[in-house]
N, C-alpha and C positions, 0 to 999 in steps of 0.2 A: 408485659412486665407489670405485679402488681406494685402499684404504690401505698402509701401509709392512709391517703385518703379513700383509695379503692376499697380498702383490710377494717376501713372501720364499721360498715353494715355488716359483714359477717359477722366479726368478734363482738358487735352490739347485740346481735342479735343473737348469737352463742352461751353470751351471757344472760340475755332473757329467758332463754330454754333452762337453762341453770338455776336458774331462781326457781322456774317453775317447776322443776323436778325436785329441789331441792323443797320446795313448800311441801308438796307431797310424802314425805319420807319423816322420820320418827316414829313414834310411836303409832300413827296410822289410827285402825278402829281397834287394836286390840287394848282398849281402856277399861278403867275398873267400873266406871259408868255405865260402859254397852255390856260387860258383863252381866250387870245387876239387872238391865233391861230386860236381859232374856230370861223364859222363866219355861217352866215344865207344859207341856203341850202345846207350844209354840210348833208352828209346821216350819220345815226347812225352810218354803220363800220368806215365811216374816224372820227367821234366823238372819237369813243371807241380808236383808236389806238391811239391818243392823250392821253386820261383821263381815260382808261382801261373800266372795266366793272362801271356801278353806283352802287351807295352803295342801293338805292331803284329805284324802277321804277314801273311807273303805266300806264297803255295803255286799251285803249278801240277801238273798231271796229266795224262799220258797213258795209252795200256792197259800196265797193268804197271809201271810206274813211278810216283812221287810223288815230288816235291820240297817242302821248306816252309822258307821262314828265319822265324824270329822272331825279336822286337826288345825288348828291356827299357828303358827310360830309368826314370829315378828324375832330375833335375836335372840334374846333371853326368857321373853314374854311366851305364853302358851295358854290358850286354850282349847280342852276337849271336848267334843259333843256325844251324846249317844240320843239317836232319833228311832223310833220304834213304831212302824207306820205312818211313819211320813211325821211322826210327834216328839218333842223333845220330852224323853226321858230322866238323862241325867246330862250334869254338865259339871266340870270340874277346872281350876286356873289354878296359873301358875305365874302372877305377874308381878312388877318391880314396881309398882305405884305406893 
């Protein structure tokens, strides 16, 4: 049988995960700041370590050529990528800031 002194490490420590999931969540990297950062010929790794992984991405290839857009959503927030051998092209938001 659990008692109320047994129930207090779990729920203490339920609540610390809580918090810490909770720090993480908001607005995240999709800000107007890491937008600005990023700039035309930036290669995908220096993209990603800015705005992490995309929430979608789509890429097609032929010899010699690559194309790739990626997609960020965060709720209402959005930005697009378009990368053109591995370089950023164009890049387009859509955010609440």
């Amino acid at each position: 049988m659990m008692t109320a002194s047994s129930m207090r490490l779990p729920l203490w420590t339920a609540g610390l995960l809580a918090i810490l999931l909770m720090s993480g969540c908001g607005k995240g990297r999709l800000t107007l700041a890491n937008y600005e950062e990023i700039q035309s010929g930036m290669s995908t790794k220096e993209v990603e370590a800015i705005l992490g992984k995309p929430t979608e991405m789509k890429s097609s290839e032929i010899p010699l050529v690559s194309t790739s857009a990626w997609i960020y959503v965060d709720g209402e927030d959005r930005i697009s990528l378009t990368f053109f051998n591995d370089k950023l092209v164009s890049k387009e938001a859509n955010l609440r800031e």
